[in-house]
Structure formats: structure tokens, C-alpha cells
N, C-alpha and C positions, 0 to 999 in steps of 0.2 A: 223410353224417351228417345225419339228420334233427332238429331244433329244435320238436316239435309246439307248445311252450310260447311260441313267439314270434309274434307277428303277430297279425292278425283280421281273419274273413273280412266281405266286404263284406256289409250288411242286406241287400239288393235280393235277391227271391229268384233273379231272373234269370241273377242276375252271383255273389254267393255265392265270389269271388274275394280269395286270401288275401292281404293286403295288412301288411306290413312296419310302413308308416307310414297306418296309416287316419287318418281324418277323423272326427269325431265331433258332429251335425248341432245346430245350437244350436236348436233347435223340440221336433223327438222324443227326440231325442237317443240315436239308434242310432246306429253304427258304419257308415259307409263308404268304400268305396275311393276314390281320385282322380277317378274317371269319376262318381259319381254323391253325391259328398256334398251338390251343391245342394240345397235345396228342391227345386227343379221337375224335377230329373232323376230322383231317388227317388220323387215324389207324395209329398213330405208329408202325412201327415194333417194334421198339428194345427194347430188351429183358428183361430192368429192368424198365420197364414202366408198372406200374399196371394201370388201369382207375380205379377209383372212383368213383360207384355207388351214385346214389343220395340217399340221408336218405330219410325215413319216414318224410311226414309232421310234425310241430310240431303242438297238438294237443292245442286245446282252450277250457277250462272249461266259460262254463256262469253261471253267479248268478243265481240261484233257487230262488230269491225272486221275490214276484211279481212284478210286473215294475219296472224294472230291466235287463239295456241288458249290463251289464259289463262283459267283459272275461279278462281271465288270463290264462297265459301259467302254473300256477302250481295249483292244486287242494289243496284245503282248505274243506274238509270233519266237518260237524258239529261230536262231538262223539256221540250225542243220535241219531238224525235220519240219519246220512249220506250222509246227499246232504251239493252237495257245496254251499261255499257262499262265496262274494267278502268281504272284509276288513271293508269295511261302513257298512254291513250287516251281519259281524261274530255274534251279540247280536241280536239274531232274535227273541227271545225269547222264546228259544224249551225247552233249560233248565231252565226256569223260574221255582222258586215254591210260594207258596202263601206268603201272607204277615207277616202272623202270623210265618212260619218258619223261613222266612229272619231275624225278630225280635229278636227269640229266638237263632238264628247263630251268629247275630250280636251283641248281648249279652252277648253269649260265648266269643266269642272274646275278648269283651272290657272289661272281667270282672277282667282280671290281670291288665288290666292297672288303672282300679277304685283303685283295691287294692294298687297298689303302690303311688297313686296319695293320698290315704288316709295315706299310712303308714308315706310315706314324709314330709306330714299334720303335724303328730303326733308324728316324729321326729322334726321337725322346732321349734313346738311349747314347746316339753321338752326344747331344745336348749334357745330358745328362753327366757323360766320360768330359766332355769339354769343362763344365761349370766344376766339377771336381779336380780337375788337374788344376783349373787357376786359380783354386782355392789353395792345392795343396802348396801350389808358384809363390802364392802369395805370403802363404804362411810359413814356408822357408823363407822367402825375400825377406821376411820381416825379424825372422829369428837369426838370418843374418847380420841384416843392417844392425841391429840391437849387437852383436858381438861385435860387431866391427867398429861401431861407436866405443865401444867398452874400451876397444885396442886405441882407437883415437886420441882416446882422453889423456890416455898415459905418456904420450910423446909427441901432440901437438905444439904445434909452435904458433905464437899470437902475442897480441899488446896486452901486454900485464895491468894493464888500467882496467880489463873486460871485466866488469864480476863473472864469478862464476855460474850465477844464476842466467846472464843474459848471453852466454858463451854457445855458437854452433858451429860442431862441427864438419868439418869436410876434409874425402881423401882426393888431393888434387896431382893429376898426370899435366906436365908442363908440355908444353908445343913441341911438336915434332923436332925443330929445327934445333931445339937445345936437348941433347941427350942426357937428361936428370931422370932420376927414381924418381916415384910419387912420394908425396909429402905430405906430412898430416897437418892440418892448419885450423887453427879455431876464430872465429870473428864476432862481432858483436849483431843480435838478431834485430837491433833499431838502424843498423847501416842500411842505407840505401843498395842497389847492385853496384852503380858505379863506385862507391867506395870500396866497398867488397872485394871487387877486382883489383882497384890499389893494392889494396892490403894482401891480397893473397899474392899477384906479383911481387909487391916488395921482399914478403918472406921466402917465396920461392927462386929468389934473385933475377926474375924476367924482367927485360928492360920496356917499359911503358909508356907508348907514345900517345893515349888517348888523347890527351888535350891539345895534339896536334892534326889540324884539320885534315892532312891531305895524306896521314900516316893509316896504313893497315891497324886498325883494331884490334884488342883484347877481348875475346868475349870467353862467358863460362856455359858451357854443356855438356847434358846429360849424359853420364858413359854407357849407360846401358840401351838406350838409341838415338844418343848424337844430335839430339833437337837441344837448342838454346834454352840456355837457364830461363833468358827474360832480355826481350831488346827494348822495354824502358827504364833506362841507369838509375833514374831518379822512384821507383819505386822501392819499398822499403823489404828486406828479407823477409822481416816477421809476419808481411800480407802473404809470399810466398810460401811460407810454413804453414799459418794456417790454411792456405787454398790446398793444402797439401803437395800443391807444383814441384817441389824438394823437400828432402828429409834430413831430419838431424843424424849426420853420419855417412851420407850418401857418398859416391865416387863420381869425381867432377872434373871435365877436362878443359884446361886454358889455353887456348889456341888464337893464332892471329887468321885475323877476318877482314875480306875488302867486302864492307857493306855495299858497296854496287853490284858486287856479286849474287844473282840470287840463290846460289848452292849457301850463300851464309850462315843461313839460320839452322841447318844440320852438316853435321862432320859426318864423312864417310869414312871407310876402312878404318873403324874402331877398333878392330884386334892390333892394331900398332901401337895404342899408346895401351902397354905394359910394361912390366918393371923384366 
């Protein structure tokens, strides 16, 4: 049974072959079969049809190493001799040099990092002698002050109103200008500073002109580096006990101070006030 109504014969007059499924050429736009709806396989006429030359092969570099049949479409040139070589074979060993150079390269190299690996050494280890010595500072300070509290307790002088519970003490050096021994003195840890200082003048018989405006001050510091107890009066002991600012038992020096001065707030030449 014949279908004359289906299909279409190929354009080309050559081929003129009845094709099912033709092709139908986006330029002239006749009709062709599978074999020839290119462009370049019918001649195109029309006018904005370039053909397209086939390229150049693409070219294939093989490994230069001996047994060795690798290729690659891109060249891998060694820099000393020139020939190629595949990827598993780049270290052929052209540029090799003897043992005794590699040694000495590889030496150079490593010899900053020796250095720093020593210096680090040599840091850690200062660090190290430092963080232990202010351990060992610290934990004599401590098993001092704790004895010397001990000695405190025994011949402190204070207002017998203090309980015993709320009692701190301190070993106080009086001002240069009155040549007394230090004195051991107890006060109560709810006094404020300004009280404080009353009270350990009174006991110590220093004359105390605080409450007059235009008199050189009394202030209390620290004997072990001369920085002020505390320059607000009105704060209480027992905030500076627990900030640990001062300790129960410490050595504390009372000296007169012109607060316009700014050397005030530390005493110098601390090996003077001794007994």
C-alpha cells in the first residue's frame, strides 16, 4: 500500500530521496534528507551562510620518559632540558643536584625556623622562672603577713568597744617628722578611711588637722610601694578588704600630704620609715 501523500523528497537534485522525516534548512529553507540538510553538504546559496572550515587536528604531546606511552593535549616542557613530560613523570630527575647541596638548601631554610623554635624555648622558660618566683613572693608574703598578724593581735592598741569579730589589724610607721617606733593598732572593718585615720592618729599620738581646710593632710599607705591606702575618706574598710586593696595585718605608713601636690598619692624613699 502506497502513502504518495507522506514524506518529502530530498532538494539536492542528486539525491532527490524520499525522506519520512526531512530536515528543512534554516538559510534557503528547502527540504532535506538526513545526508544533506547541512549548509555545506547541499551548497547553500544563500548569502549569509559562511561554511566552516574544519580546524587543524588537535595535536598530542607523549611522555619523553622511557616506557611511557602517555599523551596529553597540552605540553608540559621540563625548564632545564625541554622535553615534555606527563604529570607522574614532571620529577624525572633532570633537575636533581647532589646530596650534599640539598642538605645545605635545606638547612638554609630550616635555620629561621631552628631560631624561633629556640627563641620561644627561651621565652617560655623566662615566663616560666618569672610566674614561679611570684608564686614563690607571693606565698612567703602570705605566710608572712599571716605571722605578723599573729604578733599584731597580741599588743595591738584600739577601742575596746571593737568586737573581736569586726577588729583589723595594722602595723603603722608614723610620719617622718615625729621620730616614733611603729605601732601595732586594731580598728573596726565598718569604719570608713576617714575614721580610720582618726583613730589610728589618736593612738599613735599624731596631731590631726584633717578637718581643717587649708592644713596638710593625713593619709595612710602602702609600705611596700608607697601608693595611697584610698583618697575617698568616706568609703568603708571592709569594701577595701574584700577588693583585697589591703590586708588584715599589713604595714601602713601615716604621713602628712599637701593634696595639691601630685607626688601625693605615693610616698618615696620608703626605706626611712623603720624602726
Amino acid at each position: 500500500m502506497e502513502f504518495p501523500g507522506l514524506g518529502k523528497r530530498c532538494g539536492l537534485l542528486e539525491c532527490k530521496q524520499l525522506d519520512f522525516l526531512p530536515f528543512k534548512c534554516s538559510h534557503c529553507e528547502l527540504v532535506f534528507c538526513k545526508d544533506h540538510f547541512m549548509p555545506d553538504k547541499h551548497m547553500c546559496t544563500h548569502g549569509s551562510v559562511s561554511v566552516i572550515e574544519a580546524g587543524e587536528p588537535l595535536k598530542h604531546y607523549c611522555c619523553t620518559h622511557d616506557d611511557c606511552s602517555t599523551s596529553s593535549s597540552m605540553e608540559m616542557c621540563c625548564k632545564v632540558c625541554n622535553k615534555h613530560f606527563c604529570l607522574h613523570h614532571r620529577h624525572h630527575g633532570c633537575s636533581d643536584t647532589d646530596q650534599m647541596t640539598r642538605d645545605k638548601e635545606r638547612s638554609k631554610w630550616e635555620a629561621p625556623k631552628r631560631q624561633f623554635e629556640l627563641a620561644k624555648a627561651e621565652a617560655d622558660r623566662q615566663v616560666d622562672a618569672s610566674l614561679n618566683r611570684a608564686k614563690k613572693k607571693e606565698s612567703l608574703n602570705k605566710t608572712a603577713l599571716k605571722i605578723q598578724l599573729m604578733r599584731l593581735k597580741g599588743k595591738a592598741a584600739g577601742s575596746k568597744g571593737i568586737l573581736v569579730s569586726d577588729r583589723v589589724y595594722f602595723l603603722i610607721y608614723p610620719p617622718l617628722t615625729f621620730p616614733q617606733k611603729s605601732k601595732a593598732v586594731f580598728v573596726a572593718k565598718q569604719w570608713s578611711i576617714g575614721r580610720v585615720i582618726d583613730s589610728v592618729a589618736d593612738i599613735c599620738d599624731i596631731p590631726n588637722r584633717n578637718n581643717q581646710t587649708t592644713a596638710t593632710k593625713l593619709r595612710l599607705f602602702h609600705h611596700h610601694d608607697g601608693q595611697t591606702l584610698c583618697t575617698e575618706m568616706e568609703r568603708k574598710l571592709d569594701e577595701l578588704l574584700n577588693e583585697g586593696t589591703v590586708m588584715d595585718g599589713e604595714t601602713l605608713v601615716l604621713e602628712y600630704v599637701n593634696e595639691k601636690d601630685h607626688d601625693s598619692f605615693c610616698l618615696k624613699c620608703l626605706d626611712q620609715y623603720k624602726d
